[in-house]
C-alpha positions in Angstrom: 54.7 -135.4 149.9 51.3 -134.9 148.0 51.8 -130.9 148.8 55.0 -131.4 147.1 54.3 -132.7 143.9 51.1 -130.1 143.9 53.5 -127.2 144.5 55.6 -129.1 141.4 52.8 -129.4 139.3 51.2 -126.1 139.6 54.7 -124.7 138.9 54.9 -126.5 135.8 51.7 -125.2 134.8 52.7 -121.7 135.4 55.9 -122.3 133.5 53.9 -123.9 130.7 51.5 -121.5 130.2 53.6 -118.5 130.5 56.0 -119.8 127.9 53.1 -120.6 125.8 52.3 -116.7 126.0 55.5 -115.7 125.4 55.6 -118.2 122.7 52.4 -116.3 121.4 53.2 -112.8 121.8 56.4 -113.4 120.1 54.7 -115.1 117.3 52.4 -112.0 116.8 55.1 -109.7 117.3 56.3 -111.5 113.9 53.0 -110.8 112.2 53.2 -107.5 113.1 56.6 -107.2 111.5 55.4 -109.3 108.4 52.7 -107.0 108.2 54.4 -103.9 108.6 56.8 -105.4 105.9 54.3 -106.5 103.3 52.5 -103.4 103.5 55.9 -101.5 103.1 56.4 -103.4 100.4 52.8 -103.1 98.8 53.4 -99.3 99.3 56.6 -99.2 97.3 54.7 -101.1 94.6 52.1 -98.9 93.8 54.4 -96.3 94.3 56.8 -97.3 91.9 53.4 -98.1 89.3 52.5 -94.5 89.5 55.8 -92.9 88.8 56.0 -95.5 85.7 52.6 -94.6 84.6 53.5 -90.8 85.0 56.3 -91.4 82.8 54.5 -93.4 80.1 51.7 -89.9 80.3 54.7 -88.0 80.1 56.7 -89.5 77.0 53.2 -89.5 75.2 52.6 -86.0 75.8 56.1 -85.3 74.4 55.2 -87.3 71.3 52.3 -85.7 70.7 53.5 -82.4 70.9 56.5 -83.4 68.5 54.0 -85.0 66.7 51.2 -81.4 66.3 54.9 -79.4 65.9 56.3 -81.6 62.5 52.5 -81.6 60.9 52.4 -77.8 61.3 55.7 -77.7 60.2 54.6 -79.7 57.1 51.8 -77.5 56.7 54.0 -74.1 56.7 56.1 -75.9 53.9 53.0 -76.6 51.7 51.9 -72.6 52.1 55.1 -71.3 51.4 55.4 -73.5 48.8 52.1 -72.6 47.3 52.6 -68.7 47.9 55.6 -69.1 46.1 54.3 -71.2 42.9 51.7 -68.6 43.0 54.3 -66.1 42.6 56.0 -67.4 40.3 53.0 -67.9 37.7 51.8 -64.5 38.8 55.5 -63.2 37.8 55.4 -65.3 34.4 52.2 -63.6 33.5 53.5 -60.1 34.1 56.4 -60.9 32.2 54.3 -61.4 28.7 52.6 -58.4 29.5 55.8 -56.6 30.3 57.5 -57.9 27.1 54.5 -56.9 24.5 53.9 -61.1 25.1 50.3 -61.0 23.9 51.4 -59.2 20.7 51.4 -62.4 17.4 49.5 -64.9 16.4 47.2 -67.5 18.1 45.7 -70.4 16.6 43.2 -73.3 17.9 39.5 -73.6 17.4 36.4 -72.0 18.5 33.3 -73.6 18.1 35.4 -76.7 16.9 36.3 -74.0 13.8 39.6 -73.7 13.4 40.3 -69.6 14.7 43.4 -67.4 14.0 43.9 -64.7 16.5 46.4 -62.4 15.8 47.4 -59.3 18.3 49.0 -56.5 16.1 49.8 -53.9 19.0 49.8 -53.7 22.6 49.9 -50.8 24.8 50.1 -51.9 28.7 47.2 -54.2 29.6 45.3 -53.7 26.5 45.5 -54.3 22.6 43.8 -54.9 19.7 44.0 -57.0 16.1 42.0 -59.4 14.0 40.4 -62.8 14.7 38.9 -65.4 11.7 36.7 -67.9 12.3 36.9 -70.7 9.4 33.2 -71.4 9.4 32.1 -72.5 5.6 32.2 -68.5 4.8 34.9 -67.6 7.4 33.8 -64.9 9.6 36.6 -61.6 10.3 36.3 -59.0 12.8 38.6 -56.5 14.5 39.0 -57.1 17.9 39.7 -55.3 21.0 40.9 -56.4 24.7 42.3 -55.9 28.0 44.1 -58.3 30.3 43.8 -58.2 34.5 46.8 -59.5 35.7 45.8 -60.8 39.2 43.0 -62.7 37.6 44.8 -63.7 34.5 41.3 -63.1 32.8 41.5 -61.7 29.2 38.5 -60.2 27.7 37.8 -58.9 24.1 35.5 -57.5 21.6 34.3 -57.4 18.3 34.4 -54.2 16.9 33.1 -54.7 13.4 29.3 -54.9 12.8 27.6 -58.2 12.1 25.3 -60.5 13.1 27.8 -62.7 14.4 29.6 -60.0 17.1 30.3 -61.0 20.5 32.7 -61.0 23.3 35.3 -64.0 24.1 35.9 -64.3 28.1 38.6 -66.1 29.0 42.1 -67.2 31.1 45.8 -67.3 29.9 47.8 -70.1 31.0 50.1 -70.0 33.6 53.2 -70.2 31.3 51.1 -67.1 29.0 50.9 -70.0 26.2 47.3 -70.7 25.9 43.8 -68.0 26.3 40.7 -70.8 26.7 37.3 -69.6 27.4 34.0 -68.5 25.8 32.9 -66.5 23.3 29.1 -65.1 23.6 26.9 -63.7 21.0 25.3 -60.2 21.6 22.0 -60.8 19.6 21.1 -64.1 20.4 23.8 -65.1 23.9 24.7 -67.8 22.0 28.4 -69.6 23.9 30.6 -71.6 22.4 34.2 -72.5 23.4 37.4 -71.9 22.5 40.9 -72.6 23.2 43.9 -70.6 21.2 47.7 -71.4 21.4 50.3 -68.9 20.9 52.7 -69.6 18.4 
């Protein structure tokens, strides 16, 4: 009887313990699996991050470049824009030159004297006439000049003898309304401004 119930109880330990590693090996199995799943899943993740982040890089880079592309755009617009301002004043000069336009009388002040220049003839870039200068005895000389169109720099001469002869340097307006500049003294380089309008 004792043989018996040692035979039972043996066999109940057998059974016990190999359900109990069955019960374990199934239970790792399950971790395995869990594991294999989570690291799936991890995988996926980062995955899925990088594409995103490759698409963020991507949708920058576009922007930037649209971005560089409209500023140099902008940039073409201001230069053609410029050129063709340029062009026009450079055209409006030639056209005064074209229609006798220095040719009449020009008035303002040099040396804070009030100054009549008056252009009597005109041939090309060059011409000639008379200038006063309303000083206390007004001075008057016969002048002589010549205009450089891509400059718009006029230049002219006294061509009567005195103590007071020089040469006037000077610009023309845009709009070939107004010659500013200076006039310099031969004996003594004296400069004083001017500015004269056209009637």
């Amino acid at each position: 009887m004792k043989t018996i119930q040692k035979k039972k109880n043996r066999l109940l330990l057998f059974l016990t313990i190999t359900l109990f590693s069955i019960f374990v090996l199934s239970a790792c199995d399950k971790a395995k699996e869990t594991m294999d799943s989570a690291t799936e899943t991890v995988s996926d993740a980062a995955n899925k991050v990088g594409e995103t982040t490759k698409d963020v890089a991507n949708k920058a880079g576009e922007a930037a470049g649209e971005a560089v592309d409209k500023v140099g755009d902008a940039a073409k617009d201001v230069a053609n824009k410029a050129t063709e301002t340029a062009k026009d004043a450079a055209g409006k000069v030639m056209g005064v030159f074209a229609n006798n336009g220095m040719v009449g009388t020009w008035t303002g002040k040099l040396d804070s004297r009030f100054t009549t220049l008056t252009i009597t003839k005109q041939d090309g870039n060059n011409f000639e006439g008379k200038i006063q200068i309303n000083y206390r005895t007004p001075i008057k000389q016969k002048i002589k000049g010549s205009f450089n169109v891509e400059t718009k720099t006029i230049t002219m001469a006294d061509q009567l003898h005195s103590r007071y002869k020089g040469k006037y340097n000077g610009k023309l307006s845009d709009d070939g309304k107004t010659y500013s500049g200076t006039f310099t003294t031969n004996v003594d380089k004296k400069k004083y401004k001017f500015n004269l309008i056209k009637k």
